[in-house]
N, C-alpha and C positions, 0 to 999 in steps of 0.2 A: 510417251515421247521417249526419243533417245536419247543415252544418256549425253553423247557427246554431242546433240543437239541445242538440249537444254542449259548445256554449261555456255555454247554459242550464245545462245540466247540471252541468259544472265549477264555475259561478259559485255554483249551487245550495248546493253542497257546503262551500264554504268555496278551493277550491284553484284550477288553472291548466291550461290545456290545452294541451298542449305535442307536437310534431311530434318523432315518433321517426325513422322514415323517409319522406321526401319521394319517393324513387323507386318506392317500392312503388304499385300499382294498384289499388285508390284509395291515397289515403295515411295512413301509420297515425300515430294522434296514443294521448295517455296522458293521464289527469288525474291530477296529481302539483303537488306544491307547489312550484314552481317554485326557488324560494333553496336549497330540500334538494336538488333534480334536480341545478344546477350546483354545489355543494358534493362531491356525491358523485361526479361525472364529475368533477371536477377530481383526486379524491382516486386515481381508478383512474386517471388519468394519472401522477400523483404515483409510485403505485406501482411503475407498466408502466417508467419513468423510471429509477426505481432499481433495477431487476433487470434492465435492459438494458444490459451495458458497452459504453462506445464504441470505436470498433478504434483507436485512439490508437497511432501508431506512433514508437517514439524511432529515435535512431541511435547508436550507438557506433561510431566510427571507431580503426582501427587500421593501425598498419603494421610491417614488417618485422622489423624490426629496434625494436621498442617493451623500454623497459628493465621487467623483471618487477614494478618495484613499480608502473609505469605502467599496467600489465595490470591488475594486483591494482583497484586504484582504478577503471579502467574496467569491471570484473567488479561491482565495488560498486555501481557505477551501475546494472547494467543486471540486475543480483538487485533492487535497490530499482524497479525498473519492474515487472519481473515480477510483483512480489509484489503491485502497484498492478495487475495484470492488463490490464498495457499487454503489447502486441507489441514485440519489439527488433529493427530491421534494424544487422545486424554489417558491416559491410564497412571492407575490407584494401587499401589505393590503393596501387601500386607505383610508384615516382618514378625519372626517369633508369634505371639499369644495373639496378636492381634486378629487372626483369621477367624478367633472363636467370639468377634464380633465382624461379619462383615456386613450387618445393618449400616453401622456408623459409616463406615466407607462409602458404602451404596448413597448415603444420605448429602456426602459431602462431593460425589459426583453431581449426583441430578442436582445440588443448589450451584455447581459450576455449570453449570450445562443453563439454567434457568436462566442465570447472570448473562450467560455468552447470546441469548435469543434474539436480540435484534442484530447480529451480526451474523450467526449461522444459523445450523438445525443440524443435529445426530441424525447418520445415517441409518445408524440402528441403536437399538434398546441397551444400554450398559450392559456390557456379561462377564462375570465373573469364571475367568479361565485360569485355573492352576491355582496362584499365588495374587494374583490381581482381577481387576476389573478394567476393560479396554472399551471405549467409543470413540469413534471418527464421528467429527465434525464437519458438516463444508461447510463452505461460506453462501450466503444467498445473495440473490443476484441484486445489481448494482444499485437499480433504481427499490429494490424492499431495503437493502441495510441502512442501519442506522448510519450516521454520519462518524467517523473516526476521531475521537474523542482527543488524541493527538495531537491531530490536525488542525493548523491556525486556522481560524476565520477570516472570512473576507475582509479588505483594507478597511471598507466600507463602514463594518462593526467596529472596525478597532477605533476607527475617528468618530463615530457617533455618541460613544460611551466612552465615559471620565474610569480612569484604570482606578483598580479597587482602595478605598481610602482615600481616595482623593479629591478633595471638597472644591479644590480650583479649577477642575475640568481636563488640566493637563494629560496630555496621550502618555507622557513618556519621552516624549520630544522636545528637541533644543526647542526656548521658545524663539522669536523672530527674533526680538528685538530683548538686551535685557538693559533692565531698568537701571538708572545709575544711581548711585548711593547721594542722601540726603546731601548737599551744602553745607559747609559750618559757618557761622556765622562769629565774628569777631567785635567788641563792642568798644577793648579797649585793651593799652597795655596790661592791665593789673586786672580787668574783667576775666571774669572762667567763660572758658569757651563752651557755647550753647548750640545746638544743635536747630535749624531752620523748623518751624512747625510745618 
């Protein structure tokens, strides 16, 4: 159709003529109400956006001779990635004498790596390159991971269970109503004051 046809024609109607594709031969145009067109293109960007994760990669660094609670904490970190469906590169620097064991390192990777199992899986095999040992982690998918250890539990648990030590059942929460303090009871001038049974 002609162009100045089909601008007729748009104009006709109430709406806008709009170029879908400029490379096609000839070129293909839509009469469409222009404000709705880019509203909804923006909206299918919107969503392409959100169901696309970006490869965001963290690092956790470790070495040798790392004291267990210092693991534990770095293990926290890199569960708290995963679970965000980031990637973790793990690697292990060896400093001074210590290269002339890199069993022990090797040993304190793969029990990091064991630890991290129900949230990821190594892409590949620990390799020790130069000075360290380097493995990426990903995360596995949504419905195999473990649940985020983090993460509160449903309202549900937190009211069916009495919080820890505590023998009256209480959440943690105002109770309703609170109880009012005993009565005293008065018998006489010169009597001592006694407390209501």
């Amino acid at each position: 159709m002609d162009l100045g046809a089909a601008i007729n024609m748009a104009r006709s109607q109430g709406f806008d003529l709009v170029e879908v594709s400029a490379s096609a031969n000839p070129p293909v145009c839509r009469i469409v109400d222009f404000g709705k067109f880019k509203y909804e293109q923006a909206k299918r960007e919107r969503d392409s956006r959100k169901h696309h994760h970006a490869n965001i990669v963290k690092e956790v660094q470790l070495t040798p001779r790392i004291d267990p609670h210092d693991l534990g904490i770095k293990q926290d970190h890199a569960v708290g990635f995963l679970c965000e469906d980031m990637k973790v590169k793990v690697s292990l620097r060896f400093r001074g004498r210590e290269m002339a064991h890199t069993e022990i390192g090797m040993g304190v990777v793969q029990k990091f790596l064991k630890d991290l199992s129900p949230w990821g899986h190594p892409d590949f095999t620990p390799k020790l390159v130069g000075r360290s040992i380097n493995v990426m982690v990903s995360p596995l998918p949504r419905a195999k991971r473990a649940r985020n250890p983090k993460e509160p539990e449903g309202e549900a648990a937190a009211v069916s269970e009495p919080a820890a030590g505590d023998k009256t059942g209480n959440t943690g929460r105002a109770p309703a109503s609170v109880p009012e303090p005993p009565e005293l009871a008065v018998a006489g001038p010169s009597a001592p004051i006694q407390s209501a049974p």
